[in-house]
N, C-alpha and C positions, 0 to 999 in steps of 0.2 A: 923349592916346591913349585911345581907346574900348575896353573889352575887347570883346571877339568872344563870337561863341555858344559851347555845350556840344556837347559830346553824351555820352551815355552808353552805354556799347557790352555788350551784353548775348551768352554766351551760355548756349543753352539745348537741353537736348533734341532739342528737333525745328527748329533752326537758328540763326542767328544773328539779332538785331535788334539796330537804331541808334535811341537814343530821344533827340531832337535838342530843345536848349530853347534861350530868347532869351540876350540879354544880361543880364537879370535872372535867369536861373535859372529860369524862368517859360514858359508857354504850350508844354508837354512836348507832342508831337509823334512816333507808332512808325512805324516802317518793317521789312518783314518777312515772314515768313521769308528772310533771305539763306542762300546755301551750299548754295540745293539743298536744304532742311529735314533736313542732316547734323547729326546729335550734333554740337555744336560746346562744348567743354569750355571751350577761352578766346579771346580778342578783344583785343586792343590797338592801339593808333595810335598816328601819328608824329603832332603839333600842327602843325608847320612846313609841312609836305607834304600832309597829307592822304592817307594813307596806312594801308588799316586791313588789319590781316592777322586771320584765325582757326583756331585747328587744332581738330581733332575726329577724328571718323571712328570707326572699329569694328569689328568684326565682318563686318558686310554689306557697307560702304562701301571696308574700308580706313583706314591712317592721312592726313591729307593737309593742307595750309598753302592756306587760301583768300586770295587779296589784292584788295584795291579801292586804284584809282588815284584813286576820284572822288567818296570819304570817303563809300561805302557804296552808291552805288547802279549798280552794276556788280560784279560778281567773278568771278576766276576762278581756278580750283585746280590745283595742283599734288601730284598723286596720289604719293604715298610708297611704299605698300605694297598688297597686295592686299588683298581682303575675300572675302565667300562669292558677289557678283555676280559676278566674275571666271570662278569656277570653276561656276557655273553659264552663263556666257553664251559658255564657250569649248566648251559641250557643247550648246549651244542656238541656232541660228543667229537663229530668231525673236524668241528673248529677247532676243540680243545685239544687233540691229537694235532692238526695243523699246525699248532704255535708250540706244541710241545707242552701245553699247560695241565698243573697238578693240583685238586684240591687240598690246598697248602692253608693253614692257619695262618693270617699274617698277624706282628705282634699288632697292630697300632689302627687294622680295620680298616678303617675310611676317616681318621679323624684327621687327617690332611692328605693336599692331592698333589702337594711338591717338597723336595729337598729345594732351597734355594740358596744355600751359606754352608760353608765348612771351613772350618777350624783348627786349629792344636794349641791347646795351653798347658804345659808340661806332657804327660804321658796319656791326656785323654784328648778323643776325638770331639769336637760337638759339630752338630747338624742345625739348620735355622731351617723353620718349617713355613709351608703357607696356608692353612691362615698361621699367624705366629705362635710360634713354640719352641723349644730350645730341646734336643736331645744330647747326651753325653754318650759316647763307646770309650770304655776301660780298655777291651780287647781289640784293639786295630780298625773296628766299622764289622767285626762280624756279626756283633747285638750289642742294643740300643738302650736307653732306658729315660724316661721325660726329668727335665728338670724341673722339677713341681714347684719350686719356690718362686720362678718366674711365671707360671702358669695361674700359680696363686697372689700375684701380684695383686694389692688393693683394688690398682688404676685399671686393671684387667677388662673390667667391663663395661669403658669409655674408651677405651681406644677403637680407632675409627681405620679403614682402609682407606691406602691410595688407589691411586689409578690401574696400579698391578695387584689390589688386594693386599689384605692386612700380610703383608709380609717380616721374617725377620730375615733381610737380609746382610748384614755384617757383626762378624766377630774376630773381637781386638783384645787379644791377648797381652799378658804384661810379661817379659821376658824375663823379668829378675825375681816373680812372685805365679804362681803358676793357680792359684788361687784370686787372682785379681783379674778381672777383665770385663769388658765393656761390649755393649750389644747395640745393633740402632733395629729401628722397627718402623715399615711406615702403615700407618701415621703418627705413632705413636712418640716417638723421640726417642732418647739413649737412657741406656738401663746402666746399673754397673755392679756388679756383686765384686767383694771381697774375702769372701767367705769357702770359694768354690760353687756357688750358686745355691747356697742355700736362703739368700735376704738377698734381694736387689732393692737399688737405690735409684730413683727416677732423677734424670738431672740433662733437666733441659734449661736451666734458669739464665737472664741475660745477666752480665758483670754490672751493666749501666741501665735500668730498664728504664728510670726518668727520663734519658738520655733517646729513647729509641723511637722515633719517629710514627707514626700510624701507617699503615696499609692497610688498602682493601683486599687487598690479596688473600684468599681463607689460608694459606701458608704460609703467610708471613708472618714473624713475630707479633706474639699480643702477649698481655696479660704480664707481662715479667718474663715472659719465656720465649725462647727463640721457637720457630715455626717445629712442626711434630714431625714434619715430610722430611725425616734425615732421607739424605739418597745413600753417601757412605762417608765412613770414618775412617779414620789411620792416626795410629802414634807415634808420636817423634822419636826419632831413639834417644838414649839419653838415660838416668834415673828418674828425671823429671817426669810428670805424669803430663805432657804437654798432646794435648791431643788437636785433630785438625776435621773438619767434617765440612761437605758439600752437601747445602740445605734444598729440598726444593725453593727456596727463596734466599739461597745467598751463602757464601765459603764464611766460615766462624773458626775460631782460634780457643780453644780452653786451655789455661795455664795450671790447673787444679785438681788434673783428672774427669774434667767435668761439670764439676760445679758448678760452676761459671763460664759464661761462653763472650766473646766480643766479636762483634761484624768486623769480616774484613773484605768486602764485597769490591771495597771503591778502587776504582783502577780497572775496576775487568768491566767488557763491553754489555757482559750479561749476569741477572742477578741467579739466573737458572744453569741446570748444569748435572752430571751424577756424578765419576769420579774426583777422589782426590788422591793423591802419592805425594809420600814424604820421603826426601833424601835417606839414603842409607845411615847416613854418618852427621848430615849436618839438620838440627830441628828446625830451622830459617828457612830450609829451600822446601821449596812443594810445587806442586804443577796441578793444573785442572785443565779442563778444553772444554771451555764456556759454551753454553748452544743461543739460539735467538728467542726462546720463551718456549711454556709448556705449550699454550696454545697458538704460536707462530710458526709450528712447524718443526719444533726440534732439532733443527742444524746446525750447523756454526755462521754467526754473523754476516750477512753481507755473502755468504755461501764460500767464506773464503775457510779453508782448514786453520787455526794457529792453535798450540797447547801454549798454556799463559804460564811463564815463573815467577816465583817471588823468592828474592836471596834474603828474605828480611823481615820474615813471620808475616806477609800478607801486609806493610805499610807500601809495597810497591810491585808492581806488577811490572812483564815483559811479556810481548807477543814472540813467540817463535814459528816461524812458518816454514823457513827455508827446507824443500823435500816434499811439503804437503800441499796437497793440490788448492789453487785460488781461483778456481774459476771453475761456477758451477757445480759445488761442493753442497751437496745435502744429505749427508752421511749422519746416523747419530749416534753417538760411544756412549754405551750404557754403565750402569751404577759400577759393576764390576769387572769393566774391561780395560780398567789402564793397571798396570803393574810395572815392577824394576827388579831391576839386578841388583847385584854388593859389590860389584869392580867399580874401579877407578881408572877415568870418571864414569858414574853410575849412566848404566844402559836404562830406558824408559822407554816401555810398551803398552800401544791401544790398538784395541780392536774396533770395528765397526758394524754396524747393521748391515752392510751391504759386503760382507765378507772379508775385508781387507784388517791386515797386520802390520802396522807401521812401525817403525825400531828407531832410537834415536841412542848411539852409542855416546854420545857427550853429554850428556844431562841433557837434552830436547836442543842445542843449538843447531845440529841438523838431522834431518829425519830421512829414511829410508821406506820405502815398502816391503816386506819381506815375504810376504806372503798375498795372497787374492784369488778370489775366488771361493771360499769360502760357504758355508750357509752364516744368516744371521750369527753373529758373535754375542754372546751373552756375559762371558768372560774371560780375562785374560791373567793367568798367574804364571810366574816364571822361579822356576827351580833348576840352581847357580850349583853344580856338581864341586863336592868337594875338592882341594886341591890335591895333586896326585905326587906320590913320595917318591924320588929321584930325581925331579926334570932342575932344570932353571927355574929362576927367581927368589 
Protein backbone atom coordinates (compact mmCIF):
# COMPACT_ATOMS: atom_id res chain seq x y z
CA UNK A 1 0.00 0.00 0.00
CA UNK A 2 1.33 3.34 -1.12
CA UNK A 3 0.62 6.31 1.14
CA UNK A 4 -1.35 8.94 -0.58
CA UNK A 5 -0.59 12.89 -0.70
CA UNK A 6 -0.94 15.61 2.11
CA UNK A 7 -2.41 18.40 2.39
CA UNK A 8 -2.17 21.09 4.86
CA UNK A 9 -5.09 23.09 5.50
CA UNK A 10 -4.51 26.60 6.41
CA UNK A 11 -6.60 29.35 7.92
CA UNK A 12 -5.98 32.76 7.67
CA UNK A 13 -7.20 36.35 7.80
CA UNK A 14 -8.32 37.04 4.61
CA UNK A 15 -9.40 33.17 3.75
CA UNK A 16 -8.75 29.97 3.81
CA UNK A 17 -5.84 28.06 1.70
CA UNK A 18 -5.07 24.20 0.94
CA UNK A 19 -1.12 23.66 0.63
CA UNK A 20 -1.18 20.20 -1.00
CA UNK A 21 2.34 18.12 -1.20
CA UNK A 22 3.37 14.54 -2.80
CA UNK A 23 3.84 11.35 -1.22
CA UNK A 24 7.09 12.38 0.10
CA UNK A 25 6.10 15.36 1.76
CA UNK A 26 7.64 17.23 -1.00
CA UNK A 27 6.88 19.59 -4.06
CA UNK A 28 4.25 21.88 -1.63
CA UNK A 29 1.83 23.33 -4.00
CA UNK A 30 -1.05 26.72 -2.62
CA UNK A 31 -4.44 27.13 -3.57
CA UNK A 32 -6.18 30.16 -2.49
CA UNK A 33 -8.03 32.38 -1.21
CA UNK A 34 -10.94 29.79 -0.47
CA UNK A 35 -14.38 31.08 1.47
CA UNK A 36 -14.79 34.20 -0.23
CA UNK A 37 -11.34 35.75 1.56
CA UNK A 38 -13.72 35.38 5.03
CA UNK A 39 -11.53 35.53 8.27
CA UNK A 40 -11.46 31.84 8.49
CA UNK A 41 -10.16 31.03 12.26
CA UNK A 42 -10.06 27.06 11.64
CA UNK A 43 -10.01 24.27 8.74
CA UNK A 44 -10.14 20.72 9.18
CA UNK A 45 -10.98 17.56 6.97
CA UNK A 46 -12.26 14.09 6.87
CA UNK A 47 -9.12 11.71 5.16
CA UNK A 48 -11.68 9.08 4.04
CA UNK A 49 -14.03 11.52 2.19
CA UNK A 50 -12.41 14.30 1.31
CA UNK A 51 -14.18 16.59 2.93
CA UNK A 52 -12.96 19.98 4.24
CA UNK A 53 -15.04 22.28 6.39
CA UNK A 54 -13.95 26.02 7.66
CA UNK A 55 -15.56 28.44 10.11
CA UNK A 56 -14.71 32.06 10.52
CA UNK A 57 -16.59 35.07 9.81
CA UNK A 58 -17.05 38.40 12.02
CA UNK A 59 -18.23 41.47 12.28
CA UNK A 60 -18.91 42.28 8.46
CA UNK A 61 -19.52 38.66 7.42
CA UNK A 62 -21.33 37.06 10.23
CA UNK A 63 -20.54 33.68 11.79
CA UNK A 64 -20.58 30.77 9.15
CA UNK A 65 -19.23 26.74 8.38
CA UNK A 66 -17.86 26.67 4.74
CA UNK A 67 -17.63 23.00 3.30
CA UNK A 68 -15.85 21.41 0.19
CA UNK A 69 -17.01 18.22 -1.16
CA UNK A 70 -13.95 18.03 -3.55
CA UNK A 71 -10.95 18.46 -0.95
CA UNK A 72 -10.82 22.16 -1.55
CA UNK A 73 -11.60 23.32 -4.82
CA UNK A 74 -15.21 24.16 -4.59
CA UNK A 75 -17.04 25.60 -1.38
CA UNK A 76 -19.94 26.52 -0.12
CA UNK A 77 -21.21 28.26 3.18
CA UNK A 78 -23.69 28.01 5.44
CA UNK A 79 -24.47 31.45 6.99
CA UNK A 80 -25.07 31.27 10.82
CA UNK A 81 -25.49 34.68 11.96
CA UNK A 82 -25.69 38.04 10.81
CA UNK A 83 -22.80 40.70 10.26
CA UNK A 84 -22.85 44.53 9.43
CA UNK A 85 -23.43 43.53 5.32
CA UNK A 86 -26.81 42.36 6.42
CA UNK A 87 -27.95 45.55 7.97
CA UNK A 88 -26.40 47.60 5.55
CA UNK A 89 -27.74 45.74 2.31
CA UNK A 90 -31.36 45.55 3.85
CA UNK A 91 -31.21 49.54 3.73
CA UNK A 92 -29.47 49.53 0.50
CA UNK A 93 -31.03 47.99 -2.48
CA UNK A 94 -27.91 48.67 -4.76
CA UNK A 95 -25.53 47.27 -2.16
CA UNK A 96 -27.62 44.30 -1.80
CA UNK A 97 -27.71 43.55 -5.51
CA UNK A 98 -23.79 44.29 -5.46
CA UNK A 99 -22.78 41.55 -3.01
CA UNK A 100 -25.56 39.40 -4.38
CA UNK A 101 -27.29 39.46 -0.83
CA UNK A 102 -30.84 37.91 0.01
CA UNK A 103 -33.25 38.65 2.74
CA UNK A 104 -32.44 35.16 4.16
CA UNK A 105 -33.68 34.11 7.84
CA UNK A 106 -30.51 33.02 9.42
CA UNK A 107 -30.93 30.27 12.13
CA UNK A 108 -29.02 31.74 15.13
CA UNK A 109 -29.49 35.88 14.35
CA UNK A 110 -26.86 37.75 15.92
CA UNK A 111 -26.13 35.53 18.96
CA UNK A 112 -22.54 35.21 18.00
CA UNK A 113 -20.17 36.95 15.57
CA UNK A 114 -17.57 33.93 14.92
CA UNK A 115 -17.09 30.24 14.15
CA UNK A 116 -13.72 29.75 15.92
CA UNK A 117 -13.36 25.67 16.45
CA UNK A 118 -14.33 22.72 14.51
CA UNK A 119 -14.56 19.28 15.07
CA UNK A 120 -15.62 15.57 14.49
CA UNK A 121 -16.55 13.03 17.19
CA UNK A 122 -17.97 10.02 15.58
CA UNK A 123 -20.46 11.02 12.62
CA UNK A 124 -21.26 14.57 14.10
CA UNK A 125 -19.77 17.96 13.24
CA UNK A 126 -19.45 20.65 16.24
CA UNK A 127 -18.59 24.20 15.87
CA UNK A 128 -17.07 26.43 18.90
CA UNK A 129 -18.59 29.89 18.93
CA UNK A 130 -17.60 33.48 20.11
CA UNK A 131 -18.84 34.42 22.59
CA UNK A 132 -18.68 30.67 23.72
CA UNK A 133 -21.07 28.05 22.55
CA UNK A 134 -20.92 24.80 21.20
CA UNK A 135 -23.10 23.73 18.09
CA UNK A 136 -23.49 20.11 16.80
CA UNK A 137 -24.29 19.23 12.69
CA UNK A 138 -25.73 15.41 12.27
CA UNK A 139 -25.82 16.37 8.49
CA UNK A 140 -22.15 17.14 7.30
CA UNK A 141 -22.31 21.39 8.50
CA UNK A 142 -25.44 21.82 6.11
CA UNK A 143 -27.58 22.76 9.62
CA UNK A 144 -26.77 23.40 13.04
CA UNK A 145 -28.36 22.93 16.24
CA UNK A 146 -26.83 24.57 20.04
CA UNK A 147 -25.80 22.26 22.59
CA UNK A 148 -27.76 23.54 25.38
CA UNK A 149 -26.40 21.42 28.14
CA UNK A 150 -23.07 23.43 27.83
CA UNK A 151 -24.91 26.61 27.33
CA UNK A 152 -26.81 25.81 30.48
CA UNK A 153 -23.76 25.04 32.36
CA UNK A 154 -24.17 26.18 36.29
CA UNK A 155 -20.65 28.13 35.94
CA UNK A 156 -22.07 29.88 32.77
CA UNK A 157 -22.57 33.08 34.16
CA UNK A 158 -18.94 33.62 35.78
CA UNK A 159 -16.95 32.87 32.98
CA UNK A 160 -15.07 35.67 32.00
CA UNK A 161 -13.28 36.54 28.47
CA UNK A 162 -9.77 36.69 27.43
CA UNK A 163 -7.90 38.86 25.40
CA UNK A 164 -9.71 37.37 22.10
CA UNK A 165 -13.12 37.42 23.91
CA UNK A 166 -14.99 34.75 25.78
CA UNK A 167 -14.17 32.30 23.11
CA UNK A 168 -14.54 28.30 22.78
CA UNK A 169 -11.81 27.49 21.00
CA UNK A 170 -10.75 23.79 21.08
CA UNK A 171 -12.37 20.47 20.65
CA UNK A 172 -11.00 17.11 21.70
CA UNK A 173 -12.70 14.26 20.75
CA UNK A 174 -12.24 10.58 22.18
CA UNK A 175 -11.64 8.15 19.48
CA UNK A 176 -12.68 5.02 20.97
CA UNK A 177 -16.01 6.64 22.52
CA UNK A 178 -17.68 9.17 20.31
CA UNK A 179 -19.76 10.44 23.14
CA UNK A 180 -16.70 11.59 25.28
CA UNK A 181 -15.00 14.68 24.80
CA UNK A 182 -13.39 17.68 26.03
CA UNK A 183 -13.74 21.45 25.12
CA UNK A 184 -11.33 24.54 26.57
CA UNK A 185 -12.86 28.09 26.71
CA UNK A 186 -11.11 31.22 27.35
CA UNK A 187 -11.29 32.20 30.20
CA UNK A 188 -13.20 29.81 31.33
CA UNK A 189 -11.03 26.37 31.55
CA UNK A 190 -12.03 22.73 30.12
CA UNK A 191 -15.35 21.24 30.04
CA UNK A 192 -15.75 17.48 29.40
CA UNK A 193 -19.20 15.79 28.78
CA UNK A 194 -19.65 12.05 28.44
CA UNK A 195 -22.89 11.84 27.62
CA UNK A 196 -22.68 13.37 24.05
CA UNK A 197 -23.21 16.83 25.53
CA UNK A 198 -25.84 16.67 27.32
CA UNK A 199 -24.02 17.25 31.27
CA UNK A 200 -20.58 18.71 31.20
CA UNK A 201 -18.17 18.45 33.68
CA UNK A 202 -15.87 21.51 34.62
CA UNK A 203 -12.26 20.24 35.39
CA UNK A 204 -9.77 22.43 35.88
CA UNK A 205 -8.55 21.24 39.42
CA UNK A 206 -4.54 21.04 40.30
CA UNK A 207 -3.40 17.01 41.16
CA UNK A 208 -1.06 18.96 43.99
CA UNK A 209 -2.69 22.36 44.91
CA UNK A 210 -0.87 22.51 48.57
CA UNK A 211 2.01 22.11 46.45
CA UNK A 212 1.41 25.17 43.81
CA UNK A 213 3.18 28.14 44.62
CA UNK A 214 1.26 31.83 44.43
CA UNK A 215 1.27 34.13 41.35
CA UNK A 216 0.40 37.36 40.73
CA UNK A 217 -0.52 36.63 37.49
CA UNK A 218 -4.62 37.01 37.14
CA UNK A 219 -3.92 33.47 34.93
CA UNK A 220 -2.11 31.85 36.81
CA UNK A 221 -3.27 28.96 38.97
CA UNK A 222 -5.19 29.92 42.18
CA UNK A 223 -7.75 28.52 44.38
CA UNK A 224 -6.96 24.58 43.70
CA UNK A 225 -7.20 25.23 40.12
CA UNK A 226 -5.02 25.67 37.22
CA UNK A 227 -5.30 29.14 35.47
CA UNK A 228 -9.12 29.45 33.26
CA UNK A 229 -6.88 30.93 30.09
CA UNK A 230 -6.53 27.35 28.38
CA UNK A 231 -4.96 28.44 24.96
CA UNK A 232 -5.23 24.65 23.56
CA UNK A 233 -5.65 21.01 24.42
CA UNK A 234 -4.71 17.71 22.69
CA UNK A 235 -4.97 14.03 23.71
CA UNK A 236 -2.51 11.48 23.81
CA UNK A 237 -3.30 8.62 21.83
CA UNK A 238 -3.57 5.70 23.52
CA UNK A 239 -6.92 4.25 25.59
CA UNK A 240 -5.57 6.27 28.42
CA UNK A 241 -7.58 9.51 28.80
CA UNK A 242 -4.08 11.35 29.05
CA UNK A 243 -4.59 14.82 28.01
CA UNK A 244 -1.90 17.81 27.48
CA UNK A 245 -2.96 21.61 27.27
CA UNK A 246 -0.80 25.00 26.84
CA UNK A 247 -2.18 27.44 29.57
CA UNK A 248 -1.93 31.20 29.28
CA UNK A 249 0.44 30.51 32.25
CA UNK A 250 2.13 27.39 31.80
CA UNK A 251 2.02 23.42 29.59
CA UNK A 252 0.05 21.01 32.30
CA UNK A 253 -0.26 17.21 31.79
CA UNK A 254 -3.73 15.44 33.06
CA UNK A 255 -3.55 11.71 33.55
CA UNK A 256 -7.49 11.22 34.24
CA UNK A 257 -9.03 12.84 31.51
CA UNK A 258 -8.93 15.98 33.27
CA UNK A 259 -9.50 15.69 36.57
CA UNK A 260 -6.39 16.51 37.60
CA UNK A 261 -3.93 18.51 35.90
CA UNK A 262 0.19 18.85 36.98
CA UNK A 263 2.66 21.74 35.75
CA UNK A 264 4.95 20.76 33.52
CA UNK A 265 6.14 24.22 32.69
CA UNK A 266 10.01 23.69 34.03
CA UNK A 267 12.47 23.41 31.38
CA UNK A 268 10.81 25.71 28.85
CA UNK A 269 12.27 29.37 28.73
CA UNK A 270 8.59 30.67 28.98
CA UNK A 271 5.62 29.95 31.12
CA UNK A 272 3.29 31.52 28.06
CA UNK A 273 2.65 30.06 24.79
CA UNK A 274 -0.78 28.79 22.71
CA UNK A 275 -0.22 25.64 20.86
CA UNK A 276 0.38 22.10 21.85
CA UNK A 277 0.75 18.68 19.68
CA UNK A 278 0.97 15.34 20.85
CA UNK A 279 2.93 12.51 18.96
CA UNK A 280 0.76 10.42 16.70
CA UNK A 281 1.67 7.01 18.39
CA UNK A 282 3.77 7.83 21.34
CA UNK A 283 1.69 10.03 24.65
CA UNK A 284 5.58 11.06 26.08
CA UNK A 285 6.41 13.23 22.97
CA UNK A 286 4.76 16.77 22.55
CA UNK A 287 5.98 19.97 21.22
CA UNK A 288 5.11 23.63 21.95
CA UNK A 289 6.92 26.96 20.65
CA UNK A 290 7.14 28.99 23.85
CA UNK A 291 6.77 32.98 23.15
CA UNK A 292 8.51 35.66 25.56
CA UNK A 293 5.17 36.88 27.69
CA UNK A 294 1.67 37.93 27.02
CA UNK A 295 2.76 41.50 27.70
CA UNK A 296 6.51 41.29 26.30
CA UNK A 297 5.63 41.09 22.99
CA UNK A 298 4.47 37.74 21.98
CA UNK A 299 7.60 36.12 20.08
CA UNK A 300 9.87 33.56 20.77
CA UNK A 301 12.59 34.25 23.31
CA UNK A 302 15.61 36.26 22.73
CA UNK A 303 13.70 36.55 19.01
CA UNK A 304 15.42 33.36 18.22
CA UNK A 305 12.57 30.59 16.57
CA UNK A 306 12.92 27.01 18.57
CA UNK A 307 9.70 24.53 18.94
CA UNK A 308 10.58 22.86 22.45
CA UNK A 309 10.22 18.63 22.73
CA UNK A 310 9.64 16.61 25.43
CA UNK A 311 10.20 12.46 25.01
CA UNK A 312 9.05 12.17 28.53
CA UNK A 313 5.57 13.56 29.51
CA UNK A 314 6.95 17.20 30.09
CA UNK A 315 9.88 15.99 32.99
CA UNK A 316 12.27 17.28 30.11
CA UNK A 317 12.53 19.49 27.60
CA UNK A 318 14.69 20.20 24.11
CA UNK A 319 15.04 23.29 22.06
CA UNK A 320 14.97 22.56 18.44
CA UNK A 321 15.90 25.21 16.01
CA UNK A 322 17.93 23.83 13.28
CA UNK A 323 15.90 25.40 9.84
CA UNK A 324 14.23 28.23 12.00
CA UNK A 325 15.30 31.58 11.71
CA UNK A 326 17.57 33.05 15.00
CA UNK A 327 18.10 36.31 14.39
CA UNK A 328 15.44 38.79 14.60
CA UNK A 329 12.54 36.38 14.85
CA UNK A 330 9.36 38.27 16.20
CA UNK A 331 6.88 36.12 14.64
CA UNK A 332 3.82 34.66 16.88
CA UNK A 333 2.09 31.04 16.43
CA UNK A 334 -1.23 31.10 17.55
CA UNK A 335 -3.42 28.79 19.69
CA UNK A 336 -4.36 26.83 16.47
CA UNK A 337 -1.61 26.83 14.32
CA UNK A 338 0.75 23.87 14.98
CA UNK A 339 -0.47 20.49 13.64
CA UNK A 340 0.98 16.82 12.53
CA UNK A 341 0.85 14.21 10.33
CA UNK A 342 0.62 9.93 11.09
CA UNK A 343 3.89 8.97 9.13
CA UNK A 344 6.86 7.78 10.45
CA UNK A 345 8.74 9.73 11.67
CA UNK A 346 5.76 12.04 12.46
CA UNK A 347 5.76 15.35 10.17
CA UNK A 348 4.98 18.61 12.55
CA UNK A 349 3.43 21.91 11.28
CA UNK A 350 3.23 25.84 12.39
CA UNK A 351 2.08 28.62 11.12
CA UNK A 352 2.79 32.17 11.84
CA UNK A 353 1.32 35.80 12.10
CA UNK A 354 3.37 37.01 9.64
CA UNK A 355 2.49 34.39 6.84
CA UNK A 356 4.94 31.66 6.97
CA UNK A 357 4.52 27.58 7.12
CA UNK A 358 7.28 25.82 8.50
CA UNK A 359 7.43 21.62 8.12
CA UNK A 360 9.55 19.50 10.20
CA UNK A 361 9.43 15.86 8.58
CA UNK A 362 11.49 14.22 11.65
CA UNK A 363 9.51 15.02 14.58
CA UNK A 364 10.86 19.00 14.75
CA UNK A 365 14.74 17.89 14.75
CA UNK A 366 14.84 19.96 11.42
CA UNK A 367 12.60 22.31 9.96
CA UNK A 368 11.75 23.60 6.62
CA UNK A 369 9.79 26.71 5.27
CA UNK A 370 7.29 25.52 3.00
CA UNK A 371 5.38 28.03 2.26
CA UNK A 372 5.55 32.40 2.92
CA UNK A 373 3.86 34.89 2.21
CA UNK A 374 0.74 34.33 3.41
CA UNK A 375 -2.02 36.60 5.25
CA UNK A 376 -1.99 36.31 9.07
CA UNK A 377 -2.27 32.34 9.85
CA UNK A 378 -4.77 31.71 12.37
CA UNK A 379 -4.63 27.81 11.76
CA UNK A 380 -3.01 25.17 10.80
CA UNK A 381 -4.43 21.36 10.34
CA UNK A 382 -3.11 18.64 8.23
CA UNK A 383 -5.19 15.83 6.38
CA UNK A 384 -2.69 12.74 5.69
CA UNK A 385 -4.62 11.01 2.38
CA UNK A 386 -5.47 7.55 2.79
CA UNK A 387 -3.11 4.85 1.64
CA UNK A 388 -3.51 4.01 -2.00
CA UNK A 389 -4.17 0.10 -3.07
CA UNK A 390 -1.54 -1.28 -5.46
CA UNK A 391 1.68 0.77 -4.86
CA UNK A 392 4.62 -0.48 -2.57
CA UNK A 393 5.03 -0.78 1.15
Amino acid sequence: MAQGGIKVLVGTTKGAFVVSGGTDRDGWEVTGPHCNGWPINHVIGDPETGTLWAGGGGAWHGAGVWRSADGGTSWQVTRLTKGTMDDWAAKDADFARMIGWTDTALPFADDFSQIWSLGQSGDTLYAGTKPASLLQSTDGGVSWSLVEGLTNHPSAGSWNPGAAGLVLHTIVADPYNPAKMWIGISAAGVFATEDGGQTWERRNRLSNAEACAHHDHPAAPRDGETGHCVHNMMRAPGSEDVLYQQNHHGVWRSSDGGRSWDEITAGLPSTFGFPIRVHPRDPDTIWTLPLNGDSAGRFPPDAAAAVWRSRDGGQSWQALREGLPQKSCYFTVLRQAMAGDGRDPAGIYFGTNSGSVFASLDEGDTWQEIVRHLPTILSVEVVDAPPQAGGAG
